[in-house]
Structure formats: structure tokens, C-alpha cells
C-alpha positions in Angstrom: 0.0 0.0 0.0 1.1 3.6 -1.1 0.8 6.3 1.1 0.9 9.7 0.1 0.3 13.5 1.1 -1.4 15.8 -1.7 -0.6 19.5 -1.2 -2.9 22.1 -2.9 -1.9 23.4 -5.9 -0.2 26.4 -5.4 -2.1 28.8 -8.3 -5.9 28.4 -8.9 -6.5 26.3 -11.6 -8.7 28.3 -14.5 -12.3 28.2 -14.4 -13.6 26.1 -17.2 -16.5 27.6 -18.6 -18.3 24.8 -20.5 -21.5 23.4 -19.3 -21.9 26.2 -16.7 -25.4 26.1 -17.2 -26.0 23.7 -14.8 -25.3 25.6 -11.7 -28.3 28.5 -12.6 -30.5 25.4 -13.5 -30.2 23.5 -9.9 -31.5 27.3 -8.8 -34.3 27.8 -10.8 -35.2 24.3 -9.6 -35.6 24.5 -6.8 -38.3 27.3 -7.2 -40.5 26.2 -9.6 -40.5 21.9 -9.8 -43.2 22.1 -7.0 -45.4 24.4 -8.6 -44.8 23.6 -12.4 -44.8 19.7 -11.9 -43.1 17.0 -13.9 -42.8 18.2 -17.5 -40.9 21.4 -15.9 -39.1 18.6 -14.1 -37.5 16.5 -17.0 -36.9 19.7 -19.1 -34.3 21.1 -16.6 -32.9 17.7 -16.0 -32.0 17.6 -19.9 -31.2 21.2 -19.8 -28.4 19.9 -16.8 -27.2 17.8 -19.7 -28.8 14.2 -18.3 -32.0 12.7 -18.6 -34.3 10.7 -16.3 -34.4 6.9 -17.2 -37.4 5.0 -16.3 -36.3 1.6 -13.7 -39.2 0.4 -14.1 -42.4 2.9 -12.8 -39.9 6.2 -11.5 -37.3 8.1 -12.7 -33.2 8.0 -11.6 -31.0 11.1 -13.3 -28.2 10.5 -15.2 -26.0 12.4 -16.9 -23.1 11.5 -19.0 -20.9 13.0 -21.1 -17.4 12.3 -23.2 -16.6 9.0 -24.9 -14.3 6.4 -24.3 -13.8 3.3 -22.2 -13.5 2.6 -19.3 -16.5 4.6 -18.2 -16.6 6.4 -14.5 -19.1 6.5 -12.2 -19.6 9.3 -9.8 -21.6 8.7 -6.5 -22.5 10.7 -4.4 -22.4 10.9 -0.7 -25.5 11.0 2.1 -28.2 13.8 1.3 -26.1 15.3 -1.6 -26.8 14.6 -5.2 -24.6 14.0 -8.2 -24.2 17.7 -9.1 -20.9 17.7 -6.6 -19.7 15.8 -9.1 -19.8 18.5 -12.0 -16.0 19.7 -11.5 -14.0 16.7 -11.8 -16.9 15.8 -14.7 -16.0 18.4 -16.8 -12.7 17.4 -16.8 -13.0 14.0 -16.8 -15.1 14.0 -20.1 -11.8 15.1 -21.9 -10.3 11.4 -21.4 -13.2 8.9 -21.5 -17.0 8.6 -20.8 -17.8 9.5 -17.4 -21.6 9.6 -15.8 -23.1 10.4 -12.8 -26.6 9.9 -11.3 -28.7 11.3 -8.3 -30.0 8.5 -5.9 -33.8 8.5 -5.1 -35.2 11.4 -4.0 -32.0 13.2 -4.6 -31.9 16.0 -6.9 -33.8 15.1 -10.3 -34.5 11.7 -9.5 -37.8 10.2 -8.1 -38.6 9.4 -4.1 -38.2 5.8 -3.4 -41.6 3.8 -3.7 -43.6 4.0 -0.2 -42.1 6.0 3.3 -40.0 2.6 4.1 -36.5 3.0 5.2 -34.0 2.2 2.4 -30.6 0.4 2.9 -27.9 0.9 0.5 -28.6 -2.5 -0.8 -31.2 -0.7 -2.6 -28.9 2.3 -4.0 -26.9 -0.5 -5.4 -30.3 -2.1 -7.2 -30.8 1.4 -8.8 -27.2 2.1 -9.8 -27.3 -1.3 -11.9 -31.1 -1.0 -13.7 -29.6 3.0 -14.3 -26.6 1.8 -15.9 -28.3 -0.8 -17.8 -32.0 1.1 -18.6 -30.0 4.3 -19.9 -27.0 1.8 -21.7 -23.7 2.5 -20.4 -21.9 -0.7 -20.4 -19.0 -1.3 -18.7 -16.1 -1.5 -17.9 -15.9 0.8 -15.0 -13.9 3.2 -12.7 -16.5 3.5 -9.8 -16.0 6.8 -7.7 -17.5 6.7 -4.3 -17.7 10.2 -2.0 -18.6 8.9 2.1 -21.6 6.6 2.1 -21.6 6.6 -1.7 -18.5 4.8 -1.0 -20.6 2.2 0.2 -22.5 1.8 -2.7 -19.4 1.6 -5.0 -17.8 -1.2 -3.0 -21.3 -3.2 -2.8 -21.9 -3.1 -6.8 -18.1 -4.2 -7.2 -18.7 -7.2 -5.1 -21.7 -7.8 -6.9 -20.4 -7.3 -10.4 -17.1 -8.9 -10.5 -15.5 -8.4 -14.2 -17.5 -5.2 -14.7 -15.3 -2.8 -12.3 -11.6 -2.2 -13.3 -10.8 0.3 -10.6 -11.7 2.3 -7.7 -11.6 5.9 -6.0 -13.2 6.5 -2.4 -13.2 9.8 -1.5 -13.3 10.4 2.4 -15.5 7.6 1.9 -17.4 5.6 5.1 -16.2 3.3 7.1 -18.1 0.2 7.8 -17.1 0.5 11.4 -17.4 3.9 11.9 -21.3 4.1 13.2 -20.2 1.8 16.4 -17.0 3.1 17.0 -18.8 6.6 17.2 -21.4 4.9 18.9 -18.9 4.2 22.2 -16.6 6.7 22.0 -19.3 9.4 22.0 -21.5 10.4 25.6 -24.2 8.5 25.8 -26.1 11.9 25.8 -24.7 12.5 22.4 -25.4 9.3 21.3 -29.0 9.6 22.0 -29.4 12.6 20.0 -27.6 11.8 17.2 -28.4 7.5 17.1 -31.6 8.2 14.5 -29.0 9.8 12.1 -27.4 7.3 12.4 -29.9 4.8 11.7 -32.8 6.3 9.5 -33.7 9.7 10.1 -31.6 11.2 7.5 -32.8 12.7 3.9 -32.6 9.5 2.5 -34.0 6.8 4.9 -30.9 5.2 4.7 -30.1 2.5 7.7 -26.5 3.4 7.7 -26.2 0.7 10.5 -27.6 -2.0 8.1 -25.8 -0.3 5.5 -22.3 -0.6 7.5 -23.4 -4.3 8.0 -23.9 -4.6 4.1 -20.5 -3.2 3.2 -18.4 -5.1 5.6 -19.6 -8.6 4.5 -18.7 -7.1 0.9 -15.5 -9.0 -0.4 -12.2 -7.2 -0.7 -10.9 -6.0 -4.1 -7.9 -7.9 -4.7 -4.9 -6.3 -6.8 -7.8 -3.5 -8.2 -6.5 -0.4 -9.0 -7.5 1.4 -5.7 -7.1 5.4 -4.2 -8.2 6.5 -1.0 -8.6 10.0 -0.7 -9.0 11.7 2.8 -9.8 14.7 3.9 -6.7 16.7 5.7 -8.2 19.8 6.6 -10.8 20.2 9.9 -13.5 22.3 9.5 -16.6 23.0 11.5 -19.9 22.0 10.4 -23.2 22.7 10.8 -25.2 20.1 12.4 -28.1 18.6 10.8 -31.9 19.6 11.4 -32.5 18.3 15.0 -29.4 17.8 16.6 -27.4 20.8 18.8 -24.4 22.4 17.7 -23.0 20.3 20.8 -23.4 17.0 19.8 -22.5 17.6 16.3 -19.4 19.0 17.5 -18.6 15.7 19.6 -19.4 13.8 16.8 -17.1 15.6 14.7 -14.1 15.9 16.8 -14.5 11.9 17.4 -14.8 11.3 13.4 -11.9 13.5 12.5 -9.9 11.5 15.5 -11.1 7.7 13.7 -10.4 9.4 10.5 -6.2 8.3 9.8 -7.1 4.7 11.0 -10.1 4.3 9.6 -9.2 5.5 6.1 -5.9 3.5 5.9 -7.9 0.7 6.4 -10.0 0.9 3.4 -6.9 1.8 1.5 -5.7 -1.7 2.5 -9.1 -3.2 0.6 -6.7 -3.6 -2.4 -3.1 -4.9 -2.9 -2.2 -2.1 -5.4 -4.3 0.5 -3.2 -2.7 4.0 -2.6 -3.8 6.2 0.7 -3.7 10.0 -0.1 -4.3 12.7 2.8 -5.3 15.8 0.8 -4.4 18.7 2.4 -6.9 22.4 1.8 -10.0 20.0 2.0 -12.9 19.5 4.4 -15.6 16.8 3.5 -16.0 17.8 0.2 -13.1 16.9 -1.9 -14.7 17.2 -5.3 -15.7 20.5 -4.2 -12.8 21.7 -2.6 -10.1 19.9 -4.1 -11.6 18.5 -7.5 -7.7 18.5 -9.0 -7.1 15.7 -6.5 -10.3 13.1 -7.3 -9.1 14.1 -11.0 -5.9 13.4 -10.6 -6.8 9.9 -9.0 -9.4 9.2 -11.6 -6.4 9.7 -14.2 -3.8 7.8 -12.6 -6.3 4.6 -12.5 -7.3 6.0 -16.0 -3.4 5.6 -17.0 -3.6 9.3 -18.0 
């Protein structure tokens, strides 16, 4: 295993103007899909440059863009939606065919079926009708961002032959939910345990989902790059939960991060660790040179 340290580059890199459209569409969403229903709906997702496919009843976004093969595939994390994903995409799309798609309920893409409580079983379900329903055949270069990393690790398992490398990007450990769990208060705990379990933006069991992931296989000799974040920053805890307990939660996660991250690194004989230094969370967003740069050196670029 190869562990590195990424510095941020030391001039900005230059904006890139094409497909900029995207960013006022996500906007104008936002204010009128409620009101102006579906057909205002699937015009801006094609007008974001991706369409909804039909999986049989609803409607999961995808947008893809460049050609070549292998193709990647971006996935987003927990209650965020593929358009973190634009930066490195844009990019990306220079060298080979590179999608991304929204999971249900998630930006463009239809709710789940029913108020049941999803498991990331059932991300992994809509990934592979997506990919199939919308015809992007592999191979693949799956890019996982935190519980998205999940998903990208489950559909590798699950379609051996059709996944030729892999990029996690501050991605989730399957043991990170019960090591928070007893190294939190038990105050803390309490507050934050529905997170935790279902009472997120997605419904998603990440403690079934951590379950999921951890019976998952390793990945051999696949090409393999582990991002982490190196930078600490404060954030904002979610609806329900005091600024407390998000901060106790925080300062425990950034402690579990080093291990925990080096661990998933070691999921692969030819896997790389990489802290990335001037980045919180977000790495596509605040450092997208370095998920590029990882995409590329799996890419052979």
C-alpha cells in the first residue's frame, strides 16, 4: 500500500466555462418543480445535460458526457446529489465517458416507492437498472464520496469483471457508526443515534448499510485510491441535533479518520492512501484536481 500526502496546488487552476449552465438550472429548480410539476421537471434535468431513465415505474438522473472506455461513475455521498460531481466531470469527459446519477429522491431523480426506510442495498439495485436502462456498459472506474462509497464497493462485489478500478473519496467506514457509537457520551449518542440509523434525507439504515459493506469482499490487486480529507473544519449540524453534539461527533470522526481510512486503502493490494491537504468533507468540491488526478492515474492518464 502507497501512502501519500497531496498539497494544494499552489495557483488556482482556470475556471472552465463549458456546461456552466447547470449551476443556474439546480436554482431555478428549486423554485419552480413544486409548482410547475413533472414536465418542468425532465426539461431542466435535460437542460443539466442528463436525462431521467425509467427503472421500471420512477425516474433516476443520469448524466453522461465524453466517450471512451473505461467509463466512470460518480456517487455521491449521504443527502447530496450528483451535481458535486460537475467539477471533476467536466474534466474528466476530456479522457473517456464519465456519468453520474442522483440517488432516489436526490436531486432530479424520483422518491423511493412508499415511506419505508432504504438500505444501500437498494442504491446499489438502482445504480445497476440505471446503468443498464440508460445503456452504459462497462467497464468501470467506480467513484464513491462517504456513504456513496458504500454503494461503489457493494456493486463491485456484486459485479465482479465489470469494475476495473476504484476511487473512495473520504468515503465511510463500515465501522465507523459503532465506533462513534462508544466513544461518543451516551447523551450525544441519544441525539444523534436516528442519524445514524434512518432519520436522514434518505431513509438510509447506515447501521444495516455498515453491515452490508463489511460482509462485501475485498478488491484484490484492483487499482485502488483513497482520498482523505486533511483539513478540519466546522460543520453545521443537521436539522434536530445541537451544535454540541455535532461538534462531539465531529471531533470523534476527525480522531477515527487516519485509521479508519488507511484501512480501506488496504481493501486492495495495489491500493494508494492520499491525505489531501486544503480540503474539508467535500473533496470534489474543494479539491476537484485531486479526485481528477486519481481518476487519471487509474485511467493511466
Amino acid at each position: 500500500m502507497t501512502i501519500t500526502t497531496q498539497q494544494p496546488p499552489t495557483e488556482k487552476p482556470p475556471r472552465r466555462k463549458k456546461r456552466k449552465l447547470w449551476i443556474a438550472i439546480a436554482i431555478v429548480s428549486a423554485l419552480v418543480v413544486g409548482t410547475l410539476g413533472f414536465r418542468v421537471y425532465g426539461a431542466l434535468s435535460l437542460l443539466a445535460g442528463g436525462e431521467r431513465i425509467d427503472i421500471g415505474g420512477r425516474h433516476i438522473f443520469i448524466a453522461c458526457s465524453g466517450f471512451g472506455s473505461p467509463t466512470v461513475i460518480l456517487e455521491h455521498g449521504l443527502g447530496a446529489n450528483g451535481f458535486d460531481w460537475k467539477k471533476v466531470q467536466d474534466t474528466i469527459d476530456d479522457t473517456t465517458r464519465v456519468c453520474y446519477t442522483s440517488r432516489a429522491g436526490m436531486g432530479f431523480s424520483d422518491p423511493a416507492p412508499g415511506d419505508g426506510v432504504r438500505i444501500m442495498q437498494d442504491a446499489v439495485d438502482d445504480l445497476s437498472a440505471v446503468l443498464a436502462a440508460a445503456e452504459v456498459p462497462g467497464p468501470y472506474v467506480l467513484v464513491g464520496h462517504s456513504a456513496g462509497g458504500f454503494v461503489v464497493r457493494l456493486f463491485a462485489d456484486q459485479h465482479p469483471g465489470e469494475v476495473v478500478g476504484m476511487v473512495l473519496v473520504d468515503s465511510t467506514h463500515e465501522d465507523q457508526t459503532a465506533r462513534l457509537r462508544a466513544e461518543v457520551s451516551p447523551k450525544t449518542w441519544s441525539e444523534v443515534s436516528g442519524f445514524f440509523g434512518s432519520d436522514n434525507s434518505e431513509n438510509m439504515d447506515l447501521e444495516a448499510s455498515s453491515a452490508q459493506a463489511a460482509a462485501a469482499g475485498d478488491l484484490g490487486d484492483m487499482p485502488l485510491v483513497v482520498l482523505e480529507a486533511g483539513q478540519e473544519e466546522p460543520e453545521a449540524p443537521p436539522p434536530g441535533i445541537s451544535q454540541a453534539a455535532a461538534d462531539e461527533v465531529n471531533a470523534v470522526l476527525r480522531s477515527l479518520g487516519p485509521e479508519l481510512q488507511l484501512d480501506l486503502a488496504e481493501l486492495s493490494t495495489n491500493g494508494t492512501h492520499i491525505l489531501v491537504r486544503g480540503s474539508g468533507h467535500f473533496i470534489q468540491l474543494d479539491r476537484p484536481d485531486a479526485v481528477i488526478d486519481a481518476i487519471n492515474s487509474i485511467l493511466g492518464e
